[in-house]
Each structure stands twice: as structure tokens, then as C-alpha cells.
C-alpha positions as CSV (number, residue, x, y, z in Angstrom):
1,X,17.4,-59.0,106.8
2,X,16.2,-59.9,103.4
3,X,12.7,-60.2,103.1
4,X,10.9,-61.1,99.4
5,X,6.6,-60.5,100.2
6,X,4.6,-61.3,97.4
7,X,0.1,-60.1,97.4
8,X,-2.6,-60.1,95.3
9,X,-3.4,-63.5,94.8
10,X,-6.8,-65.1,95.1
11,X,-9.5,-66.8,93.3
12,X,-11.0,-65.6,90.0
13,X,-12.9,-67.0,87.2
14,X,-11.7,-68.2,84.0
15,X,-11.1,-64.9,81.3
16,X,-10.7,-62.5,84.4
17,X,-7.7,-60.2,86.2
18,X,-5.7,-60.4,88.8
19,X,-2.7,-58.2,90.0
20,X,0.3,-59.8,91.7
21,X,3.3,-57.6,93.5
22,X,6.4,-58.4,94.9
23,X,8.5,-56.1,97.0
24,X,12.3,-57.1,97.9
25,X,14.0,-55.5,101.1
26,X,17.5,-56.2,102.7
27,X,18.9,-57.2,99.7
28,X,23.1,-57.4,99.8
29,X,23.4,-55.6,96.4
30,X,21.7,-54.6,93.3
31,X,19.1,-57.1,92.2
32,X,19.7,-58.5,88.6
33,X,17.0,-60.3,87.9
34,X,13.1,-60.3,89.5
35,X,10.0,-62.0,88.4
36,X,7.8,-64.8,89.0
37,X,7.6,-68.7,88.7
38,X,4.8,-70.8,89.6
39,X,4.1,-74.4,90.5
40,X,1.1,-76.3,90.5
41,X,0.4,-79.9,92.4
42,X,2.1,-82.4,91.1
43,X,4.2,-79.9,88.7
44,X,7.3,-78.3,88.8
45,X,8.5,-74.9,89.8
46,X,8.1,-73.1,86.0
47,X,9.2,-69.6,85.5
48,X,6.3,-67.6,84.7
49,X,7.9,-63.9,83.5
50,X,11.3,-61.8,85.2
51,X,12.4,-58.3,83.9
52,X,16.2,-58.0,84.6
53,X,17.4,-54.5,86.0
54,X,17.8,-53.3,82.0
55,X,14.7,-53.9,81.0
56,X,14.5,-57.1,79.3
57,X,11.9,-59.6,79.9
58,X,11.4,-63.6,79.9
59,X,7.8,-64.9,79.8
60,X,6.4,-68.4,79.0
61,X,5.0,-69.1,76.3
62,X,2.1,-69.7,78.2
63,X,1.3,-66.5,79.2
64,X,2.8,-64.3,76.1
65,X,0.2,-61.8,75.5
66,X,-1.7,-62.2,78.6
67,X,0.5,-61.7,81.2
68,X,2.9,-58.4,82.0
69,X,5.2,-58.1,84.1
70,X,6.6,-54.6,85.2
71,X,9.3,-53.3,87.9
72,X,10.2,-50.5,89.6
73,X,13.9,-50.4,90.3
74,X,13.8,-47.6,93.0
75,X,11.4,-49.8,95.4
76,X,12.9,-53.5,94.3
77,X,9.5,-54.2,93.5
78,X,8.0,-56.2,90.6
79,X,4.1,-56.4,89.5
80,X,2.2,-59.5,87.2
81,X,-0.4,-58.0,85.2
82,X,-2.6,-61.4,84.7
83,X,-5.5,-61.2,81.6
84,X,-7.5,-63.8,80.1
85,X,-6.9,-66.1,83.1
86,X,-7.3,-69.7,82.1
87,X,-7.8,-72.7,85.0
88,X,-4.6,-74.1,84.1
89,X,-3.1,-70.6,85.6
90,X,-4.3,-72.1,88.8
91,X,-0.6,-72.2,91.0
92,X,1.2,-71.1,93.7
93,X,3.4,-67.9,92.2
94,X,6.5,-67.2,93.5
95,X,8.4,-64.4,93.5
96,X,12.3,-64.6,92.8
97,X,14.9,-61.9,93.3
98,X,18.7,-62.6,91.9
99,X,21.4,-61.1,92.9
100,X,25.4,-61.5,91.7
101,X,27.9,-61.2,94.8
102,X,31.0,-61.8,92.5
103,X,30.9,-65.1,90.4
104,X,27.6,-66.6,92.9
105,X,24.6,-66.4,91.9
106,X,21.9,-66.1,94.9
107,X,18.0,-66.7,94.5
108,X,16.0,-65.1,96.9
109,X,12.0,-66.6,97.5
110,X,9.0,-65.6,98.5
111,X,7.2,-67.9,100.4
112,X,4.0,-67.6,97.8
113,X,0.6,-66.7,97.3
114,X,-1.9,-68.7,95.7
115,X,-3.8,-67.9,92.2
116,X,-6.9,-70.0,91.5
117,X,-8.9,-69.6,88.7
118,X,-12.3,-71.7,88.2
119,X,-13.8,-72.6,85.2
């Protein structure tokens, strides 16, 4: 059974840290791509940062220089090292796994955990 269980959200204020991790079980192959979107009310689903399984990274421009994201292939888990926090961080983050099974792409969820940040 795939599972994708994201923690460490939570409520902070404005310029401080938080931690998010994300560990993926079950899944039918060797994940490709992991990392994190977010969406805030009202907004759409953005993609926040993923780390594919060589290395490379995708982050917003948003969060450049802020915001790291790590992995650990071995567990299928992946970590968001947020800094400077800012109000308009304040979203649900997802976590998304992606796996190829032949020429299909599949997107495995989380179901989310919230990130507030007060000014």
C-alpha cells in the first residue's frame, strides 16, 4: 500500500524555522522525483522545491535561498529546511512522490500539513 506522510508543520512567526519531512512507503518502483508544493486559499497548488533521485533540485523563486530541500534515497524520504519564514509562506504543503512505470507518469500525495506564519 502506498502511503506518502508528511510532519513538521505548525505555526511560526515571520523570520523563523520550521522543518518539514516526508517519508514514502509501498511505492511500485524507484521514485524519480520527491518534493513539495503548497497551496494557499484561494491559490493554486505551486511547487515549492523537488530533488530528483540524481540530485538535482527545483525551487521557486520564492523560496531560493531560504528554503532547502534534502533527501535520503535509502528511506524515500525527503526534508524542507524553511528560513526567514515570511506570512505569505502561510499554506498547506504537500508532499509529492513521482514515479515512471514505463511511459506513465504517476503522482503520489500526501494529504498535507499546514505551515502558518504570523506577522
Amino acid at each position: 500500500q502506498v502511503q506518502v506522510m508528511e510532519s513538521g508543520g505548525g505555526l511560526v512567526q515571520a523570520g523563523g524555522s520550521l522543518r518539514l519531512s516526508c517519508a514514502a512507503s509501498g511505492m511500485p518502483t524507484v521514485i524519480n522525483t520527491i518534493g513539495w508544493y503548497r497551496q494557499a486559499p484561494g491559490q493554486q497548488r505551486e511547487l515549492v522545491a523537488t530533488k530528483s533521485s540524481g540530485g538535482s533540485t527545483d525551487y521557486a523563486d520564492s523560496v531560493k535561498e531560504r528554503f532547502t530541500i534534502s533527501r535520503d534515497n535509502a528511506k524515500n524520504t525527503v526534508y524542507l529546511q524553511m528560513n526567514s519564514l515570511k506570512p505569505e509562506d502561510t499554506a498547506v504543503y504537500y508532499c509529492n512522490a513521482r514515479v515512471w512505470i514505463g511511459i506513465t507518469v504517476r503522482d503520489y500525495w500526501g494529504q498535507g500539513t499546514q505551515v502558518t506564519v504570523s506577522s
